[in-house]
C-alpha positions as CSV (number, residue, x, y, z in Angstrom):
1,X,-41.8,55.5,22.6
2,X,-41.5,53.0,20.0
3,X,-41.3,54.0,16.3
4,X,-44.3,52.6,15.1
5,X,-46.4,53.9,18.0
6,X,-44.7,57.5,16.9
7,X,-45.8,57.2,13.5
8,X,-49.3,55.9,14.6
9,X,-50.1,58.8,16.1
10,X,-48.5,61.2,13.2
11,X,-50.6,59.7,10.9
12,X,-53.5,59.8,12.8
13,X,-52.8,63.7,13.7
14,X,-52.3,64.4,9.8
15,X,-55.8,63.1,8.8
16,X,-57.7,64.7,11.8
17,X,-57.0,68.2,10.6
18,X,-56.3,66.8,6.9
19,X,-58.1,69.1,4.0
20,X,-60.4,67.7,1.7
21,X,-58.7,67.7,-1.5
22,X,-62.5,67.2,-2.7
23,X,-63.9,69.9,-2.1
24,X,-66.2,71.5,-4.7
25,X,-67.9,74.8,-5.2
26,X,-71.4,74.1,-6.4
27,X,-73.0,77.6,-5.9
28,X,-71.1,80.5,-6.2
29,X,-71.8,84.3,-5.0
30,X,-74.1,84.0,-2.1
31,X,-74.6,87.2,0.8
32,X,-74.7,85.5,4.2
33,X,-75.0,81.9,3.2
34,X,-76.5,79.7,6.0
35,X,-79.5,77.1,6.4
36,X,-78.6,73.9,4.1
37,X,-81.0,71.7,3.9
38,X,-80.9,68.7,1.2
39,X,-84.3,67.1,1.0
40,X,-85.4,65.3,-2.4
41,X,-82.9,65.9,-4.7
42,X,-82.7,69.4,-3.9
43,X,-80.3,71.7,-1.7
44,X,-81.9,74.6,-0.1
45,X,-80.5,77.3,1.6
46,X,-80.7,80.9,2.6
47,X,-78.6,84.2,2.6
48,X,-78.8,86.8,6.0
49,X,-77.6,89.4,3.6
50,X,-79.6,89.2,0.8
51,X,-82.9,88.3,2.8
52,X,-83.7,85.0,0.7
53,X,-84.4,81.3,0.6
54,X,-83.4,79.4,-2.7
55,X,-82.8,76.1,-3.7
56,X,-80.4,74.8,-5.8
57,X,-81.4,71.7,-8.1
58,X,-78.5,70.6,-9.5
59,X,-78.1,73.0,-12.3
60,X,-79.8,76.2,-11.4
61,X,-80.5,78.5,-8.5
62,X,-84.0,79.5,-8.1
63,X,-84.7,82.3,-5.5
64,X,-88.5,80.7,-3.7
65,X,-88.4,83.4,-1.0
66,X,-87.3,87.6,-0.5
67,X,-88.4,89.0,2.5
68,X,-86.4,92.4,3.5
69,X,-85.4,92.5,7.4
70,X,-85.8,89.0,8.2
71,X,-82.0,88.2,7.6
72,X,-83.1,84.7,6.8
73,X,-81.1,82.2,9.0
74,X,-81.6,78.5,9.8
75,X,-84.0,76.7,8.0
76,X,-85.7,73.4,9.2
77,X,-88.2,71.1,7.5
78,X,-91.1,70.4,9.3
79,X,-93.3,66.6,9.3
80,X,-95.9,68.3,7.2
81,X,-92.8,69.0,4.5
82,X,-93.0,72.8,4.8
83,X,-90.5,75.1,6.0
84,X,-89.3,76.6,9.3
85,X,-86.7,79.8,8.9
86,X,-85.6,81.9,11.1
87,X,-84.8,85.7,11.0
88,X,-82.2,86.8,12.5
89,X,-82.6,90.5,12.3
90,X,-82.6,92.2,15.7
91,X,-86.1,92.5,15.8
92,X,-86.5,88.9,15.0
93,X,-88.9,86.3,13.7
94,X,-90.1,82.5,13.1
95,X,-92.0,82.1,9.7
96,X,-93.6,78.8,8.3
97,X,-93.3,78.5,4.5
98,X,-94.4,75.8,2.1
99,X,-92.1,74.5,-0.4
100,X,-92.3,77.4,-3.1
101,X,-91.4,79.8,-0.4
102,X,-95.1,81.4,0.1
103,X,-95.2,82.4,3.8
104,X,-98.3,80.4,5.8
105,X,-97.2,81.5,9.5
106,X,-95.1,84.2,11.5
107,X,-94.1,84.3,15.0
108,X,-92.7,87.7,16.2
109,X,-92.9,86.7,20.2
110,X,-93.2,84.0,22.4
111,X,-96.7,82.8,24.3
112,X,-95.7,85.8,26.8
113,X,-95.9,88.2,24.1
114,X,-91.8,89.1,24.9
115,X,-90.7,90.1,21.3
116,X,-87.8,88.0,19.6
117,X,-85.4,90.7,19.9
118,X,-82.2,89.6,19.4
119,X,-82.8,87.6,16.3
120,X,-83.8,83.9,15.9
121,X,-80.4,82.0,14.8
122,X,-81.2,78.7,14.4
123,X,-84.3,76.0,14.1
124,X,-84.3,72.0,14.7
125,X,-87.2,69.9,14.5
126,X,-88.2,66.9,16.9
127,X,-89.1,63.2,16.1
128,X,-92.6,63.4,17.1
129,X,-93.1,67.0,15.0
130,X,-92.3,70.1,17.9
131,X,-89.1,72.4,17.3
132,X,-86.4,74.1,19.1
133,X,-85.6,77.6,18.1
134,X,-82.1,79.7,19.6
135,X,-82.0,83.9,19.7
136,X,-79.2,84.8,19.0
137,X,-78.4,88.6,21.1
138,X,-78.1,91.5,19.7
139,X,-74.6,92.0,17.6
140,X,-72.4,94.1,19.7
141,X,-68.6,94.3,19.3
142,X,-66.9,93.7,21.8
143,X,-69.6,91.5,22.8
144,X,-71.0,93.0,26.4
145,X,-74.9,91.3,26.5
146,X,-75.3,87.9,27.2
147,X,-78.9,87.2,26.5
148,X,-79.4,84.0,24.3
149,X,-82.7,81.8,24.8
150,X,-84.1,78.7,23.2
151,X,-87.6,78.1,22.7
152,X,-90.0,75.1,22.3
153,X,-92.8,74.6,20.2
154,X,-94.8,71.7,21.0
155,X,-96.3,69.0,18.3
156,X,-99.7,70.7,17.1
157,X,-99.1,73.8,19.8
158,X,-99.8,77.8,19.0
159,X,-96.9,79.4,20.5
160,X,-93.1,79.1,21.3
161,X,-92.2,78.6,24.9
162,X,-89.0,79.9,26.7
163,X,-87.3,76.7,28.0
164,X,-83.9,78.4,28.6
165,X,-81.8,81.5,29.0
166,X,-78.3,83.0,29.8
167,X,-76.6,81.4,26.9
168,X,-73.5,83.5,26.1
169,X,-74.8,83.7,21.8
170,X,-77.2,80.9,21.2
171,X,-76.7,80.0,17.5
172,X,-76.7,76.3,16.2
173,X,-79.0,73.5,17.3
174,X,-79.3,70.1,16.7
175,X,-81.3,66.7,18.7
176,X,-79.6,63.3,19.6
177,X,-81.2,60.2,17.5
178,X,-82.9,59.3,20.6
179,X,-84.4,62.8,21.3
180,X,-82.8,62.8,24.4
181,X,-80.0,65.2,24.3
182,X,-80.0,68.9,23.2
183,X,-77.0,70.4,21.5
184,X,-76.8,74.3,21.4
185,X,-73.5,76.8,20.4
186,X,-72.9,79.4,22.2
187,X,-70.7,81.4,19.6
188,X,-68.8,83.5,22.0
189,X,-67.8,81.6,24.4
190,X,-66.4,78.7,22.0
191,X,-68.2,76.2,23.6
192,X,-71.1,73.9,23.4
193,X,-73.6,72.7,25.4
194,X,-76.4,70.0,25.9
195,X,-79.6,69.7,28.0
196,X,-81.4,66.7,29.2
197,X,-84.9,67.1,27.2
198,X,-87.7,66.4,29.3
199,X,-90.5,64.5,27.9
200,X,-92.9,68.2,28.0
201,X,-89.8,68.7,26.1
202,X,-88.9,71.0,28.6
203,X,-85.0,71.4,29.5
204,X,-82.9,70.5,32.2
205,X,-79.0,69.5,33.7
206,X,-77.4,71.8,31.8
207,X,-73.7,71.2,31.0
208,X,-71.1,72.0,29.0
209,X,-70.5,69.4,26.0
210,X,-67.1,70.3,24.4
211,X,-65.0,73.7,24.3
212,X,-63.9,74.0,20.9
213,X,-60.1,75.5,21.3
214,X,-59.3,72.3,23.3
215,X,-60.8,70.3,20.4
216,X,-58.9,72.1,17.5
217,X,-56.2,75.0,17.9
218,X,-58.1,78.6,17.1
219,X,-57.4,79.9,13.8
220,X,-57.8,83.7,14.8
221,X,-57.5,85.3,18.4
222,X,-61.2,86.7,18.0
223,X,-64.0,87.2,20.4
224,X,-66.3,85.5,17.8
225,X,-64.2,82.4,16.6
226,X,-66.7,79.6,17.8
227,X,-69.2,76.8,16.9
228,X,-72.1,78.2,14.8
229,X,-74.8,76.0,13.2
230,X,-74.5,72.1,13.6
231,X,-75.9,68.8,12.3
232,X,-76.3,65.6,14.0
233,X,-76.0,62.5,11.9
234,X,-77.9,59.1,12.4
235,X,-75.1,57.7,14.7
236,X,-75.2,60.6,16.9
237,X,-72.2,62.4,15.8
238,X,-72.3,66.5,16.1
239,X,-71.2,68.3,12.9
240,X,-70.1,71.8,13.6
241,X,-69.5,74.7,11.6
242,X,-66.5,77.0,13.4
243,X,-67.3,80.5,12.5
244,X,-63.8,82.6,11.7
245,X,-61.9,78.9,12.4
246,X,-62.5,77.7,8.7
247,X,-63.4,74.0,9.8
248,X,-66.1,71.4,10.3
249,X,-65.5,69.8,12.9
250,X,-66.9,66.1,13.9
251,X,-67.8,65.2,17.0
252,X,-68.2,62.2,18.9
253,X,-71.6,62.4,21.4
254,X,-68.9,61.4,24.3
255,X,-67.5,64.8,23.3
256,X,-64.2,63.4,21.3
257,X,-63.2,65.0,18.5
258,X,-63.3,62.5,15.4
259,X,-62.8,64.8,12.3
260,X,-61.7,67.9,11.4
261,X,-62.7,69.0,8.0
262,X,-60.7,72.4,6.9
263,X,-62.6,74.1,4.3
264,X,-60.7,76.0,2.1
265,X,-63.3,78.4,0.8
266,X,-63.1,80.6,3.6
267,X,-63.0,81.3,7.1
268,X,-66.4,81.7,7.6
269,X,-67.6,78.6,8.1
270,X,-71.3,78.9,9.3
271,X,-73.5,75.7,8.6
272,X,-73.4,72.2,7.2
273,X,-76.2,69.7,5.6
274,X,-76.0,66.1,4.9
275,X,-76.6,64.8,1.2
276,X,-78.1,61.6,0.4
277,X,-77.1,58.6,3.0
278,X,-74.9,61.2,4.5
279,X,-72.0,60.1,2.3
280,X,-71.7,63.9,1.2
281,X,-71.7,67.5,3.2
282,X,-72.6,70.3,2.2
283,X,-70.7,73.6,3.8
284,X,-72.1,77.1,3.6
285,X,-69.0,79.5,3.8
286,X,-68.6,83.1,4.0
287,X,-65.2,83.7,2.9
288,X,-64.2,86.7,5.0
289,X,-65.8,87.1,8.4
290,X,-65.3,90.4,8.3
291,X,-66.6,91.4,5.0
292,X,-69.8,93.3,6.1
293,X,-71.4,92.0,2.4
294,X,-70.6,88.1,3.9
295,X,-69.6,86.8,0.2
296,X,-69.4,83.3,-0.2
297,X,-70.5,80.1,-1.3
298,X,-71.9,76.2,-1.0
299,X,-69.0,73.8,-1.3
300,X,-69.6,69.6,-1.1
301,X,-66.8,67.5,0.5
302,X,-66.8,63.8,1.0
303,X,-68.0,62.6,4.8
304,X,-65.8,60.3,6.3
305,X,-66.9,57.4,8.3
């Protein structure tokens, strides 16, 4: 192999799996930190541990929401600008709130009346105003139940629908710029997947989209090192958050790993928000996955393009 082809691919290795030497902590000491959302000026996010929804403006953290045994999750904005969150307590829930946090709606089963149990993960809104919600499983260790779901709720509809099931952990979530292509993580097995979406917004041709330890080598032999909560970004590129790997990673939507952003805050890596044009990213991080308090933080780093 020549030299230069050697050194090519050296370099190219180095700044895949390079740390961000950028990285800043902008919100310290948060229990559980999940659900970024940047939306005018304003980060908002959540904590599973300390049951709340705050936003962050720059300066200040103000605490809009507290709502004990919801284990508030992932957090979506809706096209009438109010909030969807999910609760990811076993006995799980969906709640609408506005903007200050005041609770308008709550969903504790589906349009069978089957409860959430399990917990609701993670929520993504469509283009034309309907939303995708994942449940989770109940947390067992070793994990022995494989139980996840995803349901639909349809533009201007009542209920949530159950559009699929047997997912090994359903946890992150995210839509292709052409609202074609469903992304969901199942956490334990290290992989994700994608559906066709029908235009009922039913699901179909499942498949698997990338397995994770063939992207990136696993930081930890664990059971639950795995893709958590994910963005997708204007070009179609899949952010994901690797639970216990420490990392970001960026994904192509042929499935080919782009970007691999280490985050040195901790190992909990769980979700990840775009800032204005996307030029920034914001990463929640618990710093010890096994710390049963989840400590941890909100860091920004520099996209790359």
């Amino acid at each position: 192999m020549p030299m230069k082809v050697l050194l090519f691919i050296i370099a190219a290795l180095m700044a895949a799996e390079m740390t961000s030497a950028e990285e800043t902590v902008i919100v310290k000491n948060v229990l559980g930190a999940e659900g970024p959302l940047y939306f005018d000026g304003n980060l908002y996010f959540v904590g599973w541990i300390s049951n709340s929804l705050s936003k962050w403006d720059g300066k200040k953290t103000t605490i809009l929401n507290n709502a004990a045994g919801c284990g508030h999750n992932g957090l979506a904005l809706t096209k009438q600008k109010t909030f969807l969150l999910a609760c990811t307590d076993e006995h799980g829930a969906i709640l609408e709130l506005d903007l200050n946090g005041k609770e308008l709606r709550r969903w504790d089963a589906d349009d069978k009346g089957h409860k959430f149990d399990g917990g609701i993960n993670d929520i993504v809104v469509t283009a034309n105003g309907g939303a995708y919600a994942t449940l989770f499983g109940h947390f067992v260790d070793p994990p022995t139940t494989v139980m996840g779901k995803i349901f639909y709720l349809a533009p201007g509809a009542k209920d949530w629908i159950e559009v699929a099931n047997d997912l090994n952990y359903a946890n992150g979530i995210g839509i292709s710029p052409d609202q074609k292509t469903l992304y969901v993580s199942e956490t334990v097995g290290n992989c994700i997947l994608k559906f066709d979406i029908n235009p009922d917004g039913s699901l179909s041709h499942r498949a698997n989209f990338a397995l994770l330890n063939l992207l990136t080598k696993n930081k930890v032999d664990s059971w639950w090192i795995g893709p958590d909560s994910m963005k997708v970004d204007a070009k179609g590129n899949i952010y994901v958050a690797q639970w216990s790997g420490g990392k970001v990673l960026k994904i192509s939507p042929a499935g080919k790993l782009l970007h691999v952003f280490n985050i040195a805050a901790g190992n909990g890596t769980t979700n990840v928000a775009f800032g204005e044009g996307e030029k920034d990213l914001y990463v929640t991080v618990v710093k010890d996955p096994n710390d049963p308090k989840a400590a941890g933080c909100i860091v920004k780093i520099p996209n790359v393009q």
